[in-house]
VMD Tcl script that builds the backbone (N, CA, C; Angstrom):
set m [mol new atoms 333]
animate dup $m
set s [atomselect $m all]
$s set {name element resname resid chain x y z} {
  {N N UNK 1 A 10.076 13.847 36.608}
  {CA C UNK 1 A 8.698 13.406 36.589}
  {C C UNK 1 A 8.637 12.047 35.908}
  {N N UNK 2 A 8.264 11.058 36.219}
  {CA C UNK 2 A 8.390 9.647 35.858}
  {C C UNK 2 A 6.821 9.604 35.110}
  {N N UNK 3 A 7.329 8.880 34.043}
  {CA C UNK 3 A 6.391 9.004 32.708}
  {C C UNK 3 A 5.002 7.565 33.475}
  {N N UNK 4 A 4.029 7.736 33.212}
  {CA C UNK 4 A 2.896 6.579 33.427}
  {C C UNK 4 A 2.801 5.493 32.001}
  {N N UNK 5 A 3.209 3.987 32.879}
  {CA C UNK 5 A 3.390 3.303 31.993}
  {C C UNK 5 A 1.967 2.434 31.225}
  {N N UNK 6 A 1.683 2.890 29.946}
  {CA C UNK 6 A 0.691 2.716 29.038}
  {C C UNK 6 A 1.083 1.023 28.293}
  {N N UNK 7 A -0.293 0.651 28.232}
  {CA C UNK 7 A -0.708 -0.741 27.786}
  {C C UNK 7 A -1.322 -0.712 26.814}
  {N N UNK 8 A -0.682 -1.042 25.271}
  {CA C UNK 8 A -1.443 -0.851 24.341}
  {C C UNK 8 A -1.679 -2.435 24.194}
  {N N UNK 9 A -2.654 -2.811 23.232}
  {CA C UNK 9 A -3.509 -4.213 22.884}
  {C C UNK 9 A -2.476 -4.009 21.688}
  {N N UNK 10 A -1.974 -5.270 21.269}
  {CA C UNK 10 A -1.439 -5.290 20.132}
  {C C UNK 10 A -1.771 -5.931 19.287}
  {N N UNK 11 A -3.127 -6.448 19.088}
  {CA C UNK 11 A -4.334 -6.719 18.113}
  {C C UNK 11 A -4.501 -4.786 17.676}
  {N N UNK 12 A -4.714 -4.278 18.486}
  {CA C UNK 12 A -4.856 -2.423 17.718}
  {C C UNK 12 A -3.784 -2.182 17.368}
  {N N UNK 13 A -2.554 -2.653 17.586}
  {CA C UNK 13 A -1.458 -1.872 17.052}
  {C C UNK 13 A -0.925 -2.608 15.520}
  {N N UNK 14 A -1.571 -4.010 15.630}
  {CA C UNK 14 A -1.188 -4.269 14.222}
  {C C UNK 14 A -2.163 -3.808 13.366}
  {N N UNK 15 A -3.698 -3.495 13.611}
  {CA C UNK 15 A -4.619 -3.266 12.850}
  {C C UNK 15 A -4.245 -1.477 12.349}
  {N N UNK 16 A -3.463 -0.883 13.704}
  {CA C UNK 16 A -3.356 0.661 12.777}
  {C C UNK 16 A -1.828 0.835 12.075}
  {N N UNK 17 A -1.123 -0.221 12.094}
  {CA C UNK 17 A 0.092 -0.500 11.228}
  {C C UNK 17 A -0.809 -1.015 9.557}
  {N N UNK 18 A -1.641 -1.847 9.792}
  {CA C UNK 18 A -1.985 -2.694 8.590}
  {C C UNK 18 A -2.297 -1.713 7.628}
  {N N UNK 19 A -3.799 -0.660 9.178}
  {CA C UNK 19 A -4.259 0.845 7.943}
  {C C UNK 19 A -3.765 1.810 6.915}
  {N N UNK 20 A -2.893 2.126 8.247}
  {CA C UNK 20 A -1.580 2.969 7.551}
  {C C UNK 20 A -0.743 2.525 6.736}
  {N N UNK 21 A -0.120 1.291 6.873}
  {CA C UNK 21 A 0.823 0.875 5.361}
  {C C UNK 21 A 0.000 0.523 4.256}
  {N N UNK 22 A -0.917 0.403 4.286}
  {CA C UNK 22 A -2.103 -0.317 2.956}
  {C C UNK 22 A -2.229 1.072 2.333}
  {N N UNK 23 A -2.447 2.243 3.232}
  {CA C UNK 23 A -2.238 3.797 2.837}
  {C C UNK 23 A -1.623 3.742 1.735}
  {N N UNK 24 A -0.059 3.996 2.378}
  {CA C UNK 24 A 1.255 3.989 1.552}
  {C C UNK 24 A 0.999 3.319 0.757}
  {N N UNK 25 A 0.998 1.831 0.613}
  {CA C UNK 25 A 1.179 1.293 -0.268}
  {C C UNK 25 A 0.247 1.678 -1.951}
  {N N UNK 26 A -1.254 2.042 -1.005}
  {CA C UNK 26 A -2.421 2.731 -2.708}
  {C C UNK 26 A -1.895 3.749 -3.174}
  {N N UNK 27 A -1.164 4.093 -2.367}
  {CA C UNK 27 A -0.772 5.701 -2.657}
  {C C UNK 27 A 0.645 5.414 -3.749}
  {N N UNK 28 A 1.222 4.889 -3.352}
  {CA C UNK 28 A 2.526 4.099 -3.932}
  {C C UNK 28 A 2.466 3.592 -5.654}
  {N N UNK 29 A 1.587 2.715 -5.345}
  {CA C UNK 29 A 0.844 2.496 -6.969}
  {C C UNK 29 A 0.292 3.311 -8.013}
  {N N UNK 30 A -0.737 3.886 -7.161}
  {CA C UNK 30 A -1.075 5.344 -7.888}
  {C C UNK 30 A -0.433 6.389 -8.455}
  {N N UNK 31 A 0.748 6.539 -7.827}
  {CA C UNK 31 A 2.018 6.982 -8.870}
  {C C UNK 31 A 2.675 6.529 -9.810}
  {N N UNK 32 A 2.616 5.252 -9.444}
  {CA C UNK 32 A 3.014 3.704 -10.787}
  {C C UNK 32 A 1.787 3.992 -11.930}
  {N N UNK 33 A 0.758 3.845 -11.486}
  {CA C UNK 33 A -0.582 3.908 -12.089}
  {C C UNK 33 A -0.773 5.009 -13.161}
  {N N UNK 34 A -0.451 6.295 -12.433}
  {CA C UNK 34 A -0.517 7.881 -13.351}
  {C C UNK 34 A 1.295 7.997 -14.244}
  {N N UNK 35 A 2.225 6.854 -13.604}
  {CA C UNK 35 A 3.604 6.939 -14.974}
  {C C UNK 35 A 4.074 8.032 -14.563}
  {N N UNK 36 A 3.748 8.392 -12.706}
  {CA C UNK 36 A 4.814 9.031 -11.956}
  {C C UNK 36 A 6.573 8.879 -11.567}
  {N N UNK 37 A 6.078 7.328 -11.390}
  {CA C UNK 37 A 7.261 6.559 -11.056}
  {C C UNK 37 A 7.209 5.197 -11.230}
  {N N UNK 38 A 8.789 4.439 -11.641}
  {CA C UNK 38 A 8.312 3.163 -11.850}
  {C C UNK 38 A 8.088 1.976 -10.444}
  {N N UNK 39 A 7.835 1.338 -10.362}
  {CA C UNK 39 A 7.367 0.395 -9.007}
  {C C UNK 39 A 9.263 0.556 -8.807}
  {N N UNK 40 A 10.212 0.095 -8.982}
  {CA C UNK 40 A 11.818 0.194 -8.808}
  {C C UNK 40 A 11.768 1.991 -8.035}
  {N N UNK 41 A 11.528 2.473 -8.790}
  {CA C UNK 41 A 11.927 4.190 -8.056}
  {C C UNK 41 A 11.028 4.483 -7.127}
  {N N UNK 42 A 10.017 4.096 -6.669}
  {CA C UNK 42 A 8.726 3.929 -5.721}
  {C C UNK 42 A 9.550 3.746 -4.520}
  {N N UNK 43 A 9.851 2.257 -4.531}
  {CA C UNK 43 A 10.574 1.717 -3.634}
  {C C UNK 43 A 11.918 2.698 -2.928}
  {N N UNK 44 A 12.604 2.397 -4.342}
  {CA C UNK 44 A 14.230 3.282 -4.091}
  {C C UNK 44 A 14.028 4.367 -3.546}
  {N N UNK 45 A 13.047 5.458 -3.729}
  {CA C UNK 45 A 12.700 6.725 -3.032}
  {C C UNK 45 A 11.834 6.575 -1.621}
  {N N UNK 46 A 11.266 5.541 -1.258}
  {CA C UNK 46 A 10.804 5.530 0.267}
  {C C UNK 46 A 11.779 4.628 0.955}
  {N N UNK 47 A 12.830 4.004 0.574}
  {CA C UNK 47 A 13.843 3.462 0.877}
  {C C UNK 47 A 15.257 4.403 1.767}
  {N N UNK 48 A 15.328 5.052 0.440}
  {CA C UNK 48 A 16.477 5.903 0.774}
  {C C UNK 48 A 16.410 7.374 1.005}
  {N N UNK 49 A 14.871 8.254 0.695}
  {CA C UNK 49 A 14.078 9.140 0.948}
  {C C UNK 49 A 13.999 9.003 2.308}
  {N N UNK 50 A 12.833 8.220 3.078}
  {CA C UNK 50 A 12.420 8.350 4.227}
  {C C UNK 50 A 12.587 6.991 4.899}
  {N N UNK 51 A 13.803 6.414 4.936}
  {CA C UNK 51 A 14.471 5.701 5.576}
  {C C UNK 51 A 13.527 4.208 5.876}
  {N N UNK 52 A 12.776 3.911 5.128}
  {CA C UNK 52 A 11.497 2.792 5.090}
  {C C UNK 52 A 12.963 1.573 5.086}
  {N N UNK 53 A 12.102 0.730 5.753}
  {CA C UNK 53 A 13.130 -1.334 5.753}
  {C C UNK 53 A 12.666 -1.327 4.597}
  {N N UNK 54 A 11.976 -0.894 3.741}
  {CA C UNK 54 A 11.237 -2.163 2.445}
  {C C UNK 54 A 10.466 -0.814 1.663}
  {N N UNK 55 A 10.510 -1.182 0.442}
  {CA C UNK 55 A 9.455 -0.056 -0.404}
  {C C UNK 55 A 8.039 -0.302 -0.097}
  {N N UNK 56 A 7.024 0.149 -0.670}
  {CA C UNK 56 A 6.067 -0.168 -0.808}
  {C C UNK 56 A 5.167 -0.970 -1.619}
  {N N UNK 57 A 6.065 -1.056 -2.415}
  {CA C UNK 57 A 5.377 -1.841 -3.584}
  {C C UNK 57 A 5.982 -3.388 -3.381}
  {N N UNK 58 A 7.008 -3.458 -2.404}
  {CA C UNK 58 A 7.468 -4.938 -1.999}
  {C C UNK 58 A 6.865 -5.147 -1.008}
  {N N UNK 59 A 6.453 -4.276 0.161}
  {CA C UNK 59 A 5.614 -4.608 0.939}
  {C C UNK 59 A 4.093 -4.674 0.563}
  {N N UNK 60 A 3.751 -4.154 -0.506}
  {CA C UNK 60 A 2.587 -4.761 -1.105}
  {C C UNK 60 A 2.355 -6.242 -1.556}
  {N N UNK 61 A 3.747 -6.736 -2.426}
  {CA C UNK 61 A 3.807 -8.051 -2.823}
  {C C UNK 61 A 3.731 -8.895 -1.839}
  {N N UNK 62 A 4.916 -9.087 -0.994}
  {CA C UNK 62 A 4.776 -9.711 -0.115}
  {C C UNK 62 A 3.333 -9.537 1.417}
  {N N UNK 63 A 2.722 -8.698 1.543}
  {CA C UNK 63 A 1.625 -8.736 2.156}
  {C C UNK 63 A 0.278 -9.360 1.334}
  {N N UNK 64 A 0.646 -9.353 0.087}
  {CA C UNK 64 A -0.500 -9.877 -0.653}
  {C C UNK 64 A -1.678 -8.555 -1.206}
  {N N UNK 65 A -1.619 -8.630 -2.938}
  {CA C UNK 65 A -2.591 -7.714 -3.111}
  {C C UNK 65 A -4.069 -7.412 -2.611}
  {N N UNK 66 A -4.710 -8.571 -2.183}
  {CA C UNK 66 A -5.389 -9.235 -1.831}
  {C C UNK 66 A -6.028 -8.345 -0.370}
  {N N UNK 67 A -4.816 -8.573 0.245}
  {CA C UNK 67 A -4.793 -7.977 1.637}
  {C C UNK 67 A -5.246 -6.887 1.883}
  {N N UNK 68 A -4.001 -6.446 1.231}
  {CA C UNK 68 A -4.704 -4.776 0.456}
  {C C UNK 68 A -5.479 -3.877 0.421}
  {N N UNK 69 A -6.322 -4.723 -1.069}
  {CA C UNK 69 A -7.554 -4.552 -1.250}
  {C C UNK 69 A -8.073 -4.657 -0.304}
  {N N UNK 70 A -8.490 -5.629 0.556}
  {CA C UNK 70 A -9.717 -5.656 1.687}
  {C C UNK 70 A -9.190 -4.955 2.767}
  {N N UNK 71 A -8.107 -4.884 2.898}
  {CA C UNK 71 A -8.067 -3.341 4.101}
  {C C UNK 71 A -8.439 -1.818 3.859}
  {N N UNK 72 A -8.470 -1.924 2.518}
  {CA C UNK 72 A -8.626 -0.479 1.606}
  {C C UNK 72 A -10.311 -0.398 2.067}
  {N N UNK 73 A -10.759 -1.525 1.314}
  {CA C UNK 73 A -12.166 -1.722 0.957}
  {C C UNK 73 A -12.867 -1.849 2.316}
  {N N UNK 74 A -12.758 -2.090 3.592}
  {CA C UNK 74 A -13.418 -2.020 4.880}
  {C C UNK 74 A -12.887 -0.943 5.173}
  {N N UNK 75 A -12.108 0.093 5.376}
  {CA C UNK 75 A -11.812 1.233 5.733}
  {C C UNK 75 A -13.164 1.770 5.165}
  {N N UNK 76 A -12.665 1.935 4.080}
  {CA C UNK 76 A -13.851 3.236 2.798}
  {C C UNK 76 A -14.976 2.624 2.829}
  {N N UNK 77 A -15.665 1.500 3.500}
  {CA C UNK 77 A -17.090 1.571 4.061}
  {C C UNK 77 A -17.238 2.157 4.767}
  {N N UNK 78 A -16.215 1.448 5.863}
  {CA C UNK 78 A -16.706 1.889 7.528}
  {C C UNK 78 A -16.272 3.791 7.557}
  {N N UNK 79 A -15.472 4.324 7.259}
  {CA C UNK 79 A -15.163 5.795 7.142}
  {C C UNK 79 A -16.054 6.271 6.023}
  {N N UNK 80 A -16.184 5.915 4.764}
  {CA C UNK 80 A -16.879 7.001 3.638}
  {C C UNK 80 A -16.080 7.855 3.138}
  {N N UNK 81 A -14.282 7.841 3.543}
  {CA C UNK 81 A -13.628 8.790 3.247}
  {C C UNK 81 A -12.853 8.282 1.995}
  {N N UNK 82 A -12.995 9.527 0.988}
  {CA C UNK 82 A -12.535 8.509 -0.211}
  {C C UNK 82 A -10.878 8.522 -0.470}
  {N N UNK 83 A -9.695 8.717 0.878}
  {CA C UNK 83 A -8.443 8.596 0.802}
  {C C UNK 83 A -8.514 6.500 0.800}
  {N N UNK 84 A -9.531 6.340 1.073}
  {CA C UNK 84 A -9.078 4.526 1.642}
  {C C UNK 84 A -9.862 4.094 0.277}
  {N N UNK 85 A -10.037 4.498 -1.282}
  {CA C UNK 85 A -10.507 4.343 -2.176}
  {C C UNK 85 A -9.491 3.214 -2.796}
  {N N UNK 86 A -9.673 2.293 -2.765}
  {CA C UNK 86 A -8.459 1.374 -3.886}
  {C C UNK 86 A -7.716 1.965 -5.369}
  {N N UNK 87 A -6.486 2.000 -5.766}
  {CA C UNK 87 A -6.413 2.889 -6.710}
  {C C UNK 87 A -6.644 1.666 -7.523}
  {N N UNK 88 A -6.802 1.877 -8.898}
  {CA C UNK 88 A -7.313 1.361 -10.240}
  {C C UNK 88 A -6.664 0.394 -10.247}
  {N N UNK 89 A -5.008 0.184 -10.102}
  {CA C UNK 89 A -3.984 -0.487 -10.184}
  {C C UNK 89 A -4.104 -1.671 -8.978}
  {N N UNK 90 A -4.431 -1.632 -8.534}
  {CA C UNK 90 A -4.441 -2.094 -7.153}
  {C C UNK 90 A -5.636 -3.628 -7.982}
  {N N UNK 91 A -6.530 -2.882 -7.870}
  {CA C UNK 91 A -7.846 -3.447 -7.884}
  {C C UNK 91 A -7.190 -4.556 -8.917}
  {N N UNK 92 A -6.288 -3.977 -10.633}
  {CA C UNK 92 A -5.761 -5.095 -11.609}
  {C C UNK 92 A -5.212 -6.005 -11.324}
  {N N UNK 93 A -4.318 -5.461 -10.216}
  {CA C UNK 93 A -3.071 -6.763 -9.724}
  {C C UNK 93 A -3.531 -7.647 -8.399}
  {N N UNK 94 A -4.441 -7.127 -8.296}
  {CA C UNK 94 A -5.658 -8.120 -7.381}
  {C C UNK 94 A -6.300 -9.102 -8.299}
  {N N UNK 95 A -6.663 -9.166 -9.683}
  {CA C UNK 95 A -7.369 -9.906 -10.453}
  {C C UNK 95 A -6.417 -11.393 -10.706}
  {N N UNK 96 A -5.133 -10.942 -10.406}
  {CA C UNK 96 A -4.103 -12.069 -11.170}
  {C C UNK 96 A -3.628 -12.707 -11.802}
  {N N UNK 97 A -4.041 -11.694 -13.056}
  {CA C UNK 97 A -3.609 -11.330 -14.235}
  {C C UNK 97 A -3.000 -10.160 -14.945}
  {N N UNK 98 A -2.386 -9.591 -13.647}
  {CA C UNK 98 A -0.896 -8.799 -13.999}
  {C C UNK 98 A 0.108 -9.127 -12.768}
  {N N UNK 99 A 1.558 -8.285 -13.372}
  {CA C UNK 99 A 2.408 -8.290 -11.808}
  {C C UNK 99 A 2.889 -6.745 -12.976}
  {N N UNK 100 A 3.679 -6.311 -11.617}
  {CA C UNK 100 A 4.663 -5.381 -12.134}
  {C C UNK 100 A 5.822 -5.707 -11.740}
  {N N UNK 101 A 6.136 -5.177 -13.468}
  {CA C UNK 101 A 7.408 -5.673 -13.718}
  {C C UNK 101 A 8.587 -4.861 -13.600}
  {N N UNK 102 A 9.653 -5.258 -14.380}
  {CA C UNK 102 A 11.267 -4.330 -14.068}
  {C C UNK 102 A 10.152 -2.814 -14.879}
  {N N UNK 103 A 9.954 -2.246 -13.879}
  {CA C UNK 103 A 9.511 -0.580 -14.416}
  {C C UNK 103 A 8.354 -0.378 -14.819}
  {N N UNK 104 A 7.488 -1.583 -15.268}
  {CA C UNK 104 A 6.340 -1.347 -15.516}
  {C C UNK 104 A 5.411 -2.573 -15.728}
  {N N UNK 105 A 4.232 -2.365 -15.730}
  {CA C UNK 105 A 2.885 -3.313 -15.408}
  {C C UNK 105 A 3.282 -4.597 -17.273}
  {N N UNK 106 A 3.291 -5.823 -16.558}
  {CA C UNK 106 A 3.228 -6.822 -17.646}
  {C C UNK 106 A 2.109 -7.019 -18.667}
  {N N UNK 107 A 1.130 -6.110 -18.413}
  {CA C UNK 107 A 0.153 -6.280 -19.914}
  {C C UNK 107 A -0.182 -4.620 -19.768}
  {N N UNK 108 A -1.240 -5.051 -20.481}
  {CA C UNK 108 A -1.877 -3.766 -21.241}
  {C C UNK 108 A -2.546 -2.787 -20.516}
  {N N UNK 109 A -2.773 -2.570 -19.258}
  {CA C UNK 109 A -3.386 -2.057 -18.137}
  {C C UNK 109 A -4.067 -0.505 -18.993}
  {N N UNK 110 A -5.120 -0.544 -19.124}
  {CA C UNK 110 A -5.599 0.694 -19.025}
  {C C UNK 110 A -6.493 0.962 -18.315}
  {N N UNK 111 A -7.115 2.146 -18.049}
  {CA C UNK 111 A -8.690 2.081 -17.039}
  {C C UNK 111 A -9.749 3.399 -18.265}
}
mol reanalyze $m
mol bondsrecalc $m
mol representation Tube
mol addrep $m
């Protein structure tokens, strides 16, 4: 049976790549955030865990916190669902006046 060949727009396919890794990535922090794991073991465990090119917290850096944030933040309008909530951490290293560092956040981060 010969499969029917499908045409996806790849303006939608980067926008539900962007959703979904911005996911990972709040989700990623938020374990950094609660002193689950350090941003290094974040990475190392979706690396060598579930076979990811890149951690999450490097694909956070390099996508820009920024980015992030406003993919987080138009989701959780447009849905109301509070999984696309920015975690606390997120929102700090958006201000640009922290980074994280070898294992942990460079100032005083509390919430």
């Amino acid at each position: 049976m010969a499969q029917e060949e499908v045409e996806i727009d790849p303006m939608l396919s980067e926008k539900i790549v962007e959703r979904i890794l911005c996911l990972i990535i709040n989700e990623a922090l938020d374990a950094v955030w609660q002193g689950i794991a350090s941003p290094e073991n974040v990475d190392l465990a979706m690396t060598k865990g579930v076979n990811y090119p890149k951690g999450p917290i490097q694909w956070g850096r390099e996508m820009g916190w920024d980015q992030v944030l406003g993919t987080l933040k138009r989701c959780h309008k447009h849905y109301g669902d509070d999984r696309y909530r920015p975690c606390p951490l997120l929102r700090h290293l958006n201000t640009g006046n922290a980074e994280l560092g070898e294992g942990q956040l460079t100032d005083n981060f509390m919430v």
